[in-house]
NUTOR-933851 format. One line per 2 residues: number of its first residue (from 1); their letters; for each residue x, y, z of C-alpha. Coordinates in Angstrom, 3 decimals. Example, Ala and Ser with C-alpha at 12.3 -4.5 7.8 and 13.67 -1.06 7.14 Angstrom:
BEGIN
1 = as = 12.300 -4.500 7.800  13.670 -1.060 7.140;
***
This chain:
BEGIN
1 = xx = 37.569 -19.176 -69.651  38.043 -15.315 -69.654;
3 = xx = 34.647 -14.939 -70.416  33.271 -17.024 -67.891;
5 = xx = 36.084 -14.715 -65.279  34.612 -11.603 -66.503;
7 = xx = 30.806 -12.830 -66.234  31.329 -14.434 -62.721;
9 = xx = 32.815 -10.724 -61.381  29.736 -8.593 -63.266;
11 = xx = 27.402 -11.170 -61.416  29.701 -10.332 -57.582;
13 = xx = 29.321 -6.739 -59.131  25.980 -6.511 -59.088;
15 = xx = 25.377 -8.450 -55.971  27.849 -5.936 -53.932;
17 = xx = 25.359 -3.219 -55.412  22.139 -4.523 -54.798;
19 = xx = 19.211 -4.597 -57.773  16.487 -2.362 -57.583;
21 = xx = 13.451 -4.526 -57.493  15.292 -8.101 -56.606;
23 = xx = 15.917 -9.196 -52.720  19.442 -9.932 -51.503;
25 = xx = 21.023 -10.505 -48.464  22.257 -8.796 -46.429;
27 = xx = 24.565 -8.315 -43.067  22.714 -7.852 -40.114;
29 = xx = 23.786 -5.321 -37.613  24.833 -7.552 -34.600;
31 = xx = 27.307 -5.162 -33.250  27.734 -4.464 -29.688;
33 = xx = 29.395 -1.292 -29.530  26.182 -0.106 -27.624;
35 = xx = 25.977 4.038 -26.746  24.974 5.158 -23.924;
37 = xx = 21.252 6.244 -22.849  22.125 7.564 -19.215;
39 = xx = 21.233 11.540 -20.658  18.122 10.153 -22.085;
41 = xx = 16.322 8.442 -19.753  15.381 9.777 -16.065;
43 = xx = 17.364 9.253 -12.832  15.161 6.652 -11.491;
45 = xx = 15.309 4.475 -15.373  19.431 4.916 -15.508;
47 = xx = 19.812 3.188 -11.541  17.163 0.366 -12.696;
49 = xx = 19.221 -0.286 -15.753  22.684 -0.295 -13.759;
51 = xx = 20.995 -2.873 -10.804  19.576 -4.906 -13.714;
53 = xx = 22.775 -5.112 -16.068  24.759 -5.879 -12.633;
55 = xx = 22.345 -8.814 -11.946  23.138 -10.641 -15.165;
57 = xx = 26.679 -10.148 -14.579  26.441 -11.916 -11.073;
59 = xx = 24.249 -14.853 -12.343  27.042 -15.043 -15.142;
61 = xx = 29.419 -15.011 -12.179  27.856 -17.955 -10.193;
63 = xx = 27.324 -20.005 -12.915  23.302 -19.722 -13.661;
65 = xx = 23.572 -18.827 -16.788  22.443 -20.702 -20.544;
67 = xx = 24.184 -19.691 -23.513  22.194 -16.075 -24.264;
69 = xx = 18.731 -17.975 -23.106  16.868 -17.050 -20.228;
71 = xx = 15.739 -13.265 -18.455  16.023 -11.236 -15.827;
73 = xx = 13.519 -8.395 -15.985  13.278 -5.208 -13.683;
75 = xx = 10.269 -2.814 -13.478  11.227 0.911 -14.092;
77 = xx = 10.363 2.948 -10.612  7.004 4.728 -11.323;
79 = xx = 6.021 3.109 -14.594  4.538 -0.004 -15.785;
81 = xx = 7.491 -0.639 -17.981  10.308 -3.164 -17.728;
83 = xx = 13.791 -3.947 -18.577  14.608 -6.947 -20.313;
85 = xx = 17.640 -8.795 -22.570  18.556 -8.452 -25.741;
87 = xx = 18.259 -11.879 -27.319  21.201 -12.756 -28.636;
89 = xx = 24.032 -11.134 -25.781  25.927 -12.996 -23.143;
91 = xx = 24.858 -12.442 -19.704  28.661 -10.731 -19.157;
93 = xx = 28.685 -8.904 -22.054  25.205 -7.008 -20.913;
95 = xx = 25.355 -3.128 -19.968  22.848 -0.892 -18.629;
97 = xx = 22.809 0.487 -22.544  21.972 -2.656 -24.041;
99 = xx = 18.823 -3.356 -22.371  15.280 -3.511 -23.940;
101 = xx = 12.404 -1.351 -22.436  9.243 -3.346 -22.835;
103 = xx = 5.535 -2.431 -21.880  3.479 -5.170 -19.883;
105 = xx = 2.725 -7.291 -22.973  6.239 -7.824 -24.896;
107 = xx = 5.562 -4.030 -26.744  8.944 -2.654 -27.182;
109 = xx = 9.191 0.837 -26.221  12.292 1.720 -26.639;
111 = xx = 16.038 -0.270 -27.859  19.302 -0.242 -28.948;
113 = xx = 19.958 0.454 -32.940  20.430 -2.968 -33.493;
115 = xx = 18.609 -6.552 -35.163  18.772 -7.999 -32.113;
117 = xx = 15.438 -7.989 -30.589  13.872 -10.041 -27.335;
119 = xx = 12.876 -13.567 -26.864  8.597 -14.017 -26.535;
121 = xx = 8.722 -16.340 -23.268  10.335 -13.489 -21.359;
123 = xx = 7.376 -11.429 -21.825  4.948 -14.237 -21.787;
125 = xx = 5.908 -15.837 -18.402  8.050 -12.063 -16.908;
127 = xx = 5.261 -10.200 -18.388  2.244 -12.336 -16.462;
129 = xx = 3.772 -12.401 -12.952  4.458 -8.570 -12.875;
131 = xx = 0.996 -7.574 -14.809  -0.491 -10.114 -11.873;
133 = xx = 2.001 -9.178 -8.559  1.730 -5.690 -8.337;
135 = xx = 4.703 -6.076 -5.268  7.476 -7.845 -7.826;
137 = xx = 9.801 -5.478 -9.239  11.988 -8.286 -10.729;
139 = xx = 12.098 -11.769 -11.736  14.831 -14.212 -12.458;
141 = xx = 14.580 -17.558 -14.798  17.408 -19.697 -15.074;
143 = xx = 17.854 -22.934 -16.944  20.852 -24.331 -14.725;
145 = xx = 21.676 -27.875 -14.598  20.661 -28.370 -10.673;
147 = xx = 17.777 -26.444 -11.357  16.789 -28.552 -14.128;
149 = xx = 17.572 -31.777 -12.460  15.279 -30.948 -9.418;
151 = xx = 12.640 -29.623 -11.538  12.100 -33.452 -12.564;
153 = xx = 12.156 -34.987 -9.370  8.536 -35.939 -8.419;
155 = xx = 9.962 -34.949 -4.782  10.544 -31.280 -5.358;
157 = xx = 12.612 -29.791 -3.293  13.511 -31.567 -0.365;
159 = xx = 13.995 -29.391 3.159  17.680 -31.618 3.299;
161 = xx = 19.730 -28.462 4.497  19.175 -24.634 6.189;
163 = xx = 19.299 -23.375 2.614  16.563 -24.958 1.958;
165 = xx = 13.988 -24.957 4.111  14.001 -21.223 3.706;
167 = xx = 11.717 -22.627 0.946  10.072 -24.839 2.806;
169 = xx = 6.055 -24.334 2.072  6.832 -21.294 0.603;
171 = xx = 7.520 -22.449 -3.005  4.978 -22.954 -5.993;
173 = xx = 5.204 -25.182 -9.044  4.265 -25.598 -12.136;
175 = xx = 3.557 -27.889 -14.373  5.334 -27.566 -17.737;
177 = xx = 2.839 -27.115 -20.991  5.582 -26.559 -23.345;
179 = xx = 8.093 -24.107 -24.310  6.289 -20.606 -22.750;
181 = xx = 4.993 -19.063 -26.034  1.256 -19.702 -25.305;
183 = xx = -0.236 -16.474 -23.618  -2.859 -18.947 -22.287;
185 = xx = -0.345 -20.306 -20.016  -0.068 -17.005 -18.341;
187 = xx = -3.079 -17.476 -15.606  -1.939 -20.962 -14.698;
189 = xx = 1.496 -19.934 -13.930  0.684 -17.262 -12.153;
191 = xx = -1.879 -19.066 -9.868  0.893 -21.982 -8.981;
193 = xx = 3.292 -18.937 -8.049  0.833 -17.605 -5.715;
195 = xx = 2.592 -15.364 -3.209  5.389 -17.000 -3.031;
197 = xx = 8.764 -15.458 -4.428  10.218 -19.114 -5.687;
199 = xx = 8.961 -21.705 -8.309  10.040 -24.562 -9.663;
201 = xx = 8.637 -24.880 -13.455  8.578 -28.646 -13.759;
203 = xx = 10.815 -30.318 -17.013  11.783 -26.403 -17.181;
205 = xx = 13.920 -24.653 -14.251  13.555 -22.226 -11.469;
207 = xx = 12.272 -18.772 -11.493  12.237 -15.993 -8.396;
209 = xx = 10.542 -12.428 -7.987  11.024 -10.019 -5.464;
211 = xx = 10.021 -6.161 -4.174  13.753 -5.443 -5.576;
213 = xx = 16.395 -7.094 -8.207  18.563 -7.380 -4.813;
215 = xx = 15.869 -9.776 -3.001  15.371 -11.721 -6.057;
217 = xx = 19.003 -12.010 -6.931  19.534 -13.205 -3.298;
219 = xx = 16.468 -15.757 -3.251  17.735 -17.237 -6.865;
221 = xx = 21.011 -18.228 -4.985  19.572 -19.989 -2.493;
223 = xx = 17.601 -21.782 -4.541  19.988 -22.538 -6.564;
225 = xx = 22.331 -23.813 -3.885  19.861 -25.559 -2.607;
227 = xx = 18.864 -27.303 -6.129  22.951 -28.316 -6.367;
229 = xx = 23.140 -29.635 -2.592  20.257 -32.092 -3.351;
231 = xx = 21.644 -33.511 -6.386  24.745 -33.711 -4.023;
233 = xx = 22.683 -35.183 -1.551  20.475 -37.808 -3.545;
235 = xx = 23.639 -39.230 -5.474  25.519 -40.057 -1.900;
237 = xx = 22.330 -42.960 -1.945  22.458 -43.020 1.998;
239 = xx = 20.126 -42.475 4.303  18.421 -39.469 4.670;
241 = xx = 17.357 -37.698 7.742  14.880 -34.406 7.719;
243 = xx = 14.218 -32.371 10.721  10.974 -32.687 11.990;
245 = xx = 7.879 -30.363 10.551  8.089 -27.963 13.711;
247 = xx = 11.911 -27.369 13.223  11.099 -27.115 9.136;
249 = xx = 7.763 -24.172 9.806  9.902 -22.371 12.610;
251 = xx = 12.884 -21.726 10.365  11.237 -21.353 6.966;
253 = xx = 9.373 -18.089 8.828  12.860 -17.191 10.313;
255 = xx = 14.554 -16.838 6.846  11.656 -15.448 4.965;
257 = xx = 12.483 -11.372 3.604  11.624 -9.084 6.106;
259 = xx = 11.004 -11.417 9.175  14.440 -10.453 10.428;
261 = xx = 16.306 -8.017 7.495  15.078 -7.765 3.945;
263 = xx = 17.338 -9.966 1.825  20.080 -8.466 -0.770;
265 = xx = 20.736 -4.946 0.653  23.499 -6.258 3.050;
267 = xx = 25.050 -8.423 0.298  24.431 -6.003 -2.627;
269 = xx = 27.271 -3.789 -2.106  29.670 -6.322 -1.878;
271 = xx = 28.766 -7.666 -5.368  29.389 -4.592 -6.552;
273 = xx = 32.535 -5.133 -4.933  33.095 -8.297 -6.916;
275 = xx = 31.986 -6.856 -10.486  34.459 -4.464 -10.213;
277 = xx = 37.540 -6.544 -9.535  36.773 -8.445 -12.352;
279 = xx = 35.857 -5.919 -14.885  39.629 -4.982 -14.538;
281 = xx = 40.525 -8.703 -16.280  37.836 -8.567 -18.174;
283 = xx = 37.543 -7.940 -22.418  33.427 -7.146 -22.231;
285 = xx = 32.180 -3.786 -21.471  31.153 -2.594 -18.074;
287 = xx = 28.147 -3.270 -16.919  27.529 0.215 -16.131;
289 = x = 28.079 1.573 -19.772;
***
């Protein structure tokens, strides 16, 4: 029995130790304790990485997020690089440190020191619409449940409410192919986006782009108020009345960015606002960090 003691604590010995020439296991480095890059990177990077980190937070906020799945990517002012998600971090737990610098085609260019790396569909669906929309500096995928449920109604989305018919004839969809690994995909998706800034990826979820991470922040919430009010809507089972195609045409121009103010720069500062009361209550980084 002593023997058997003795060998079983040479064997945890050894293991502790590691043997040259035989593989073991070991930890990975998930930590989270992320430093800081601001004296590394240029002006223009450091405000990027604060807008984009904030972003996450707010979808976190509102309720649009899934698990650590989905992306929110930002092009870098002057470059052809983006900003993208660890794979593997909480949408709240994200800081302007933690993000992933990636070139056009999922290359990483720069990270944090850490295992955790980035998720292929954010490159292969992000990655198409800003190689292909040379006016989208961000886009936004979410996986919520009203998103989700609308994205397998033959229907679409219905024009039931002001909300939205801001997306009325100015929304694309696509078909889904599968989970978005297959660089093939990338042409298709981009055609059924077209110029809009709002699709609906059938069986999949919603997605939105815009000239800033403000504009696309602000059309994602519509759109995903709009997905929740017609779940709403369609599980009353009454009647349903739509205005008529005029009223629909006149008031989708009205609310599209730009016609009257460009979407997100009112409402930016005051989610701002919001992050910071709650990063006083909260046990996660700021996003700024």
């Amino acid at each position: 029995m002593i023997r058997n003691i003795v060998g079983r604590c040479r064997v945890a010995a050894w293991q502790a130790k590691g043997h040259a020439g035989m593989n073991y296991v070991s930890t990975p480095n998930y930590a989270t304790g992320f430093r800081t890059v601001r004296d590394e990177v240029t002006p223009e990077e450091w405000q990027a990485r604060v807008d984009l980190a904030a972003t996450y937070r707010l979808i976190d906020h509102y309720g649009m997020t899934d698990m650590i799945y989905n992306h929110i990517t930002l092009r870098i002012p002057g470059t052809e690089h983006l900003l993208i998600n660890l794979y593997g971090l909480l949408y709240r737990e994200i800081t302007a440190s933690s993000l992933v610098k990636i070139d056009v085609e999922g290359n990483i260019i720069a990270k944090p020191d850490t295992e955790y790396g980035i998720n292929k569909s954010g490159y292969v669906i992000h990655g198409a619409i800003h190689k292909a929309r040379p006016d989208v500096a961000a886009v936004i995928h979410t996986h919520t449940r009203a998103g989700m449920a609308v994205s397998s109604m033959k229907c679409g989305l219905l024009p039931l409410n002001q909300t939205a018919i801001r997306f009325s004839g100015h929304i694309g969809y696509h078909d889904y192919e599968g989970p978005a690994v297959d660089l093939a995909e990338r042409e298709r998706l981009v055609a059924d986006l077209g110029a809009h800034d709002a699709m609906i990826l059938r069986a999949h979820g919603l997605l939105t782009c815009g000239a800033t991470i403000q504009q696309a922040f602000n059309t994602m919430y519509q759109l995903e108020m709009s997905c929740r009010a017609q779940v709403d809507t369609l599980s009353a089972r009454t009647e349903i009345d739509l205005p008529p195609p005029e009223v629909l045409e006149r008031t989708a121009h009205l609310y599209q960015p730009g016609v009257r103010r460009p979407y997100g720069v009112l409402e930016w500062h005051a989610m701002l606002r919001l992050l910071e009361a709650e990063s006083k209550h909260s046990a996660f980084p700021h996003y700024t960090s």
